[in-house]
N, C-alpha and C positions, 0 to 999 in steps of 0.2 A: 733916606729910609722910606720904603713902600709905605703907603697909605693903608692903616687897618680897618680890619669889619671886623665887627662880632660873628664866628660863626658859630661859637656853641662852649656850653659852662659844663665841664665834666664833675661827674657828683662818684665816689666810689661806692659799691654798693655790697652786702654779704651775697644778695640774693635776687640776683636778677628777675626770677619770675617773680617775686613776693614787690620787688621795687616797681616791674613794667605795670602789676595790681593797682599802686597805690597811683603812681604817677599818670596812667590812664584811663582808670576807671573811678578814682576820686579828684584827681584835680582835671581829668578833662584834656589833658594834652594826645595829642594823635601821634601814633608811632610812624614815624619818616623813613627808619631803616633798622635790619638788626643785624649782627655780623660777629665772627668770632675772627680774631688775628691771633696768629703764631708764627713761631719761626727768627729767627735772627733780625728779622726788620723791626718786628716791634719787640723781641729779649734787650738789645742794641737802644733802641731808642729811651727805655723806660731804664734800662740798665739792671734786669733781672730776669738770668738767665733761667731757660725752659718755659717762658711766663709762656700764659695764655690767656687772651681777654676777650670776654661776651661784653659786645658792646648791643645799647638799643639807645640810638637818638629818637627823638622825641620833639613837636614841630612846637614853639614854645612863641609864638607868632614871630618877631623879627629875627632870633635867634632859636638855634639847638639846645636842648639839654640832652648830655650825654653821660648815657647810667651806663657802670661801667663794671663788675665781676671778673677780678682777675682770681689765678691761680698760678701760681701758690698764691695767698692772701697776703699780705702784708698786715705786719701791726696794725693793731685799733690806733688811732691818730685822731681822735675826738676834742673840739673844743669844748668845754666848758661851762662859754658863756659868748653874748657875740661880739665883744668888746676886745675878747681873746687875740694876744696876737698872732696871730697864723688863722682865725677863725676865719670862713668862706662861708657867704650865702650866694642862693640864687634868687632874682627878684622877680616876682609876677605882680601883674597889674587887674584887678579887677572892679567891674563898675557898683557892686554891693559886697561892701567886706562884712555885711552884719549877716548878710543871706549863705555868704561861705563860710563864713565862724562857727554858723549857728548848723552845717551842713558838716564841718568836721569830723571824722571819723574819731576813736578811740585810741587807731594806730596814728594818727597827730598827735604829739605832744604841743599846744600853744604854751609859749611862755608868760603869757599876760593878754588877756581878751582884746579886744583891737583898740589902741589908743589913736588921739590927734598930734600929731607933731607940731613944733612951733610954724612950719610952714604952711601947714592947714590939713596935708595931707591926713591922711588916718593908716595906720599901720598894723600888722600883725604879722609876726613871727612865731613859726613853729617848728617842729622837728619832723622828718618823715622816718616810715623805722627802724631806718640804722643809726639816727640820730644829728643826721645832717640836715645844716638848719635853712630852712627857707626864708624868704617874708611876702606878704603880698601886702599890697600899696592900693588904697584911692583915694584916687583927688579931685 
């Protein structure tokens, strides 16, 4: 089997403009590309015919994150909690979690202010708002 790399954590979003807001102008990521596919390549591959999808990657240092606004929309498909199984996060890493907590906007939902994990790290998980959960990490 090929050897893999991360190239990018797809996140679905209702609203691409109000997602690229949050994702670039509150957390700081730089948009790398933005693109719309249609047509049988991508109806075929996702397996839902007429689809159309606004995608915007975003440079998320060693990896992509990739917001993605299809149509027609599919079901809300939301976890819960992050325990859930089928629940997906994406993980950032930053060197002051108290200076970004405390920088959090109102369209973040955190689920609990930043704690210490038994490996020392310090954590913080939130929501961005379509309700997909992030976390960011210092160690």
């Amino acid at each position: 089997m090929a050897d893999l790399q991360a190239h990018h954590f797809g996140i679905i979003v209702e609203d691409i403009e109000e997602s690229l807001s949050f994702y670039r102008d509150t957390l700081g990521l730089e948009v790398a590309a933005e693109f719309t596919l249609d047509g049988d390549g991508i109806a075929t591959a996702i397996d839902v015919e007429g689809v159309t999808g606004r995608f915007a990657h975003l440079d998320a240092g060693g990896a992509r994150i990739e917001l993605i606004e299809y149509e027609p929309a599919g079901e809300t498909a939301r976890a819960e909690a992050v325990n859930q199984l089928g629940a997906k996060h994406a993980g950032f890493e930053v060197d002051d979690i108290d200076a970004f907590y405390a920088d959090l906007p109102d369209s973040a939902s955190p689920i609990a202010e930043p704690q210490r994990s038994q490996s020392g790290a310090r954590i913080l998980f939130f929501e961005d708002p379509d309700g997909n959960i992030l976390e960011v990490i210092s160690t």
